[in-house]
MIDOSE-1310 file (N, C-alpha, C; in nm, 2 decimals, decimal comma, always signed):
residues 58
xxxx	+0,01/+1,28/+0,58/+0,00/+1,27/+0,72/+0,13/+1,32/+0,78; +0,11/+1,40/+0,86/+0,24/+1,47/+0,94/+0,20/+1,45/+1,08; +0,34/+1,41/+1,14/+0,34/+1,38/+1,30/+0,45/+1,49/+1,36; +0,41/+1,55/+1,49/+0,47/+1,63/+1,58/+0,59/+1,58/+1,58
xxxx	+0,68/+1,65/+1,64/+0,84/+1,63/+1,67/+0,83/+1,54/+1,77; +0,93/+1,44/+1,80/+0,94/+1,36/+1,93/+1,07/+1,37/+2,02; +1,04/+1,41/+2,15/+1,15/+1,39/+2,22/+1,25/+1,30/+2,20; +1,15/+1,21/+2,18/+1,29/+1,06/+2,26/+1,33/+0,97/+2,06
xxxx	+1,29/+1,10/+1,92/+1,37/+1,07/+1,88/+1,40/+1,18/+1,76; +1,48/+1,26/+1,82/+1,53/+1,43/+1,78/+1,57/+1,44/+1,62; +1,57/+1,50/+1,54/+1,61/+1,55/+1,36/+1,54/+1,46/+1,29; +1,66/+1,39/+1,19/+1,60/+1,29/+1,14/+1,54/+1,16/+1,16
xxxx	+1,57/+1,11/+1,31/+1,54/+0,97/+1,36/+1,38/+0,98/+1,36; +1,30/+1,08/+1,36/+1,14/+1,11/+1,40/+1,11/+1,08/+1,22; +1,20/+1,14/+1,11/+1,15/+1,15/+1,00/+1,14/+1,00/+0,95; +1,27/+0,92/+0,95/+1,30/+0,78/+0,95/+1,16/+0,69/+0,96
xxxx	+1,13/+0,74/+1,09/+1,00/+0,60/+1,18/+0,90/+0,68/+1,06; +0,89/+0,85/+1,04/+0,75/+0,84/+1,00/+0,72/+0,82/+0,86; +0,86/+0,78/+0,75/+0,87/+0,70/+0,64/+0,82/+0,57/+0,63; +0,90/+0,49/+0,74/+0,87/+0,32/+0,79/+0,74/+0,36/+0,79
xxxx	+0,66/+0,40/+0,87/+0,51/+0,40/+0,92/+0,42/+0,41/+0,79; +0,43/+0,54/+0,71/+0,38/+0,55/+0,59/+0,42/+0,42/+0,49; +0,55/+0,39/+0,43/+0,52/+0,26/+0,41/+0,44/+0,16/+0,45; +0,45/+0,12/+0,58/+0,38/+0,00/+0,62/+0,19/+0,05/+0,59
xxxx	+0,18/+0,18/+0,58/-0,01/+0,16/+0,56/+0,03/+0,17/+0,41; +0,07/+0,23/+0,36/+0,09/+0,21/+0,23/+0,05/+0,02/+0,17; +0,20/-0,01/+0,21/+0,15/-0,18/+0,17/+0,02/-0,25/+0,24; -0,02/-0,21/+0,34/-0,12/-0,28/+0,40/-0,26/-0,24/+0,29
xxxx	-0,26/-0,11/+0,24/-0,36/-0,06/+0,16/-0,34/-0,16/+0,04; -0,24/-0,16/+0,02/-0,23/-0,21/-0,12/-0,25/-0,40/-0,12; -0,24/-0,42/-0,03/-0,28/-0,56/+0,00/-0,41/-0,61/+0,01; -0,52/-0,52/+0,12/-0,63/-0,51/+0,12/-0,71/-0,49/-0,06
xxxx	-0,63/-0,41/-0,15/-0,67/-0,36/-0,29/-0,67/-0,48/-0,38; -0,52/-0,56/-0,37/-0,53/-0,68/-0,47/-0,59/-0,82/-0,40; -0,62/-0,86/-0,24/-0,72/-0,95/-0,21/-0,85/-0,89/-0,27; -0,92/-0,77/-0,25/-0,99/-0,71/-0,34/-1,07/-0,79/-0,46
xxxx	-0,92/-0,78/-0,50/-0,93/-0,77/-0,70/-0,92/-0,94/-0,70; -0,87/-1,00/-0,63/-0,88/-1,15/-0,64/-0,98/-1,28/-0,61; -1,08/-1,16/-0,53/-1,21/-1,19/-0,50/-1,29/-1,23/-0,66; -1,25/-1,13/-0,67/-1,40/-1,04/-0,79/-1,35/-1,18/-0,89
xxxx	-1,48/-1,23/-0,93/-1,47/-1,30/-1,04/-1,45/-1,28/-1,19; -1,32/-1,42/-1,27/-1,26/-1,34/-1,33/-1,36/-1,30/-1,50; -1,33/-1,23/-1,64/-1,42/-1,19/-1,68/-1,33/-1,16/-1,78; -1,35/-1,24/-1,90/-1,23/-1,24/-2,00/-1,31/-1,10/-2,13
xxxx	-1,41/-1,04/-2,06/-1,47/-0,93/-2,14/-1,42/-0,80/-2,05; -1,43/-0,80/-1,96/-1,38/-0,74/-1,83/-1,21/-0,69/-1,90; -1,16/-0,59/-1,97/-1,03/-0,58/-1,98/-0,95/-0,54/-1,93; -1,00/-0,45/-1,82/-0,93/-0,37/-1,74/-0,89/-0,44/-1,62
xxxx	-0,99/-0,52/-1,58/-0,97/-0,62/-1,45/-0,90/-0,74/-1,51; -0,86/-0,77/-1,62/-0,77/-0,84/-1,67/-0,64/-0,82/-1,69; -0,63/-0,69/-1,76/-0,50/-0,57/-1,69/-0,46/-0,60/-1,58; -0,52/-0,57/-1,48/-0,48/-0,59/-1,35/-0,47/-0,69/-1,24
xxxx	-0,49/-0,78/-1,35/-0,48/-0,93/-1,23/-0,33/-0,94/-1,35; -0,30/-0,87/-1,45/-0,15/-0,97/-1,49/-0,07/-0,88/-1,39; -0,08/-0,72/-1,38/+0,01/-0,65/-1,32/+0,01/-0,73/-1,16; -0,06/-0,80/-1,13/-0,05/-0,84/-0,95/+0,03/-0,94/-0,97
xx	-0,02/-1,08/-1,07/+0,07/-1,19/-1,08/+0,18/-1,18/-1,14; +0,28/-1,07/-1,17/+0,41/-1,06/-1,23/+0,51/-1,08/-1,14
């Protein structure tokens, strides 16, 4: 995602906000991913989704 230049915030200060911004959908994605995964009921045959519920609760 690339955003136009902004007046009111010239060089780096535009680059700054559009790091913060990408972070924040970043973690929002990734939040929506592990409520997701914590829905899904658990399945001790299931290895992969067992994998992945230790990597959330570390």
């Amino acid at each position: 995602m690339k955003f136009g230049k902004s007046p009111l915030l010239p060089g780096k200060g535009w680059d700054s906000v559009q790091a913060c911004l990408l972070h924040i959908v970043g973690y929002k994605n990734l939040i929506v991913n592990v409520e997701k995964l914590c829905r899904e009921p658990s399945d001790s045959d299931h290895l992969q989704h067992e994998d992945m519920l230790l990597k959330v609760s570390v």
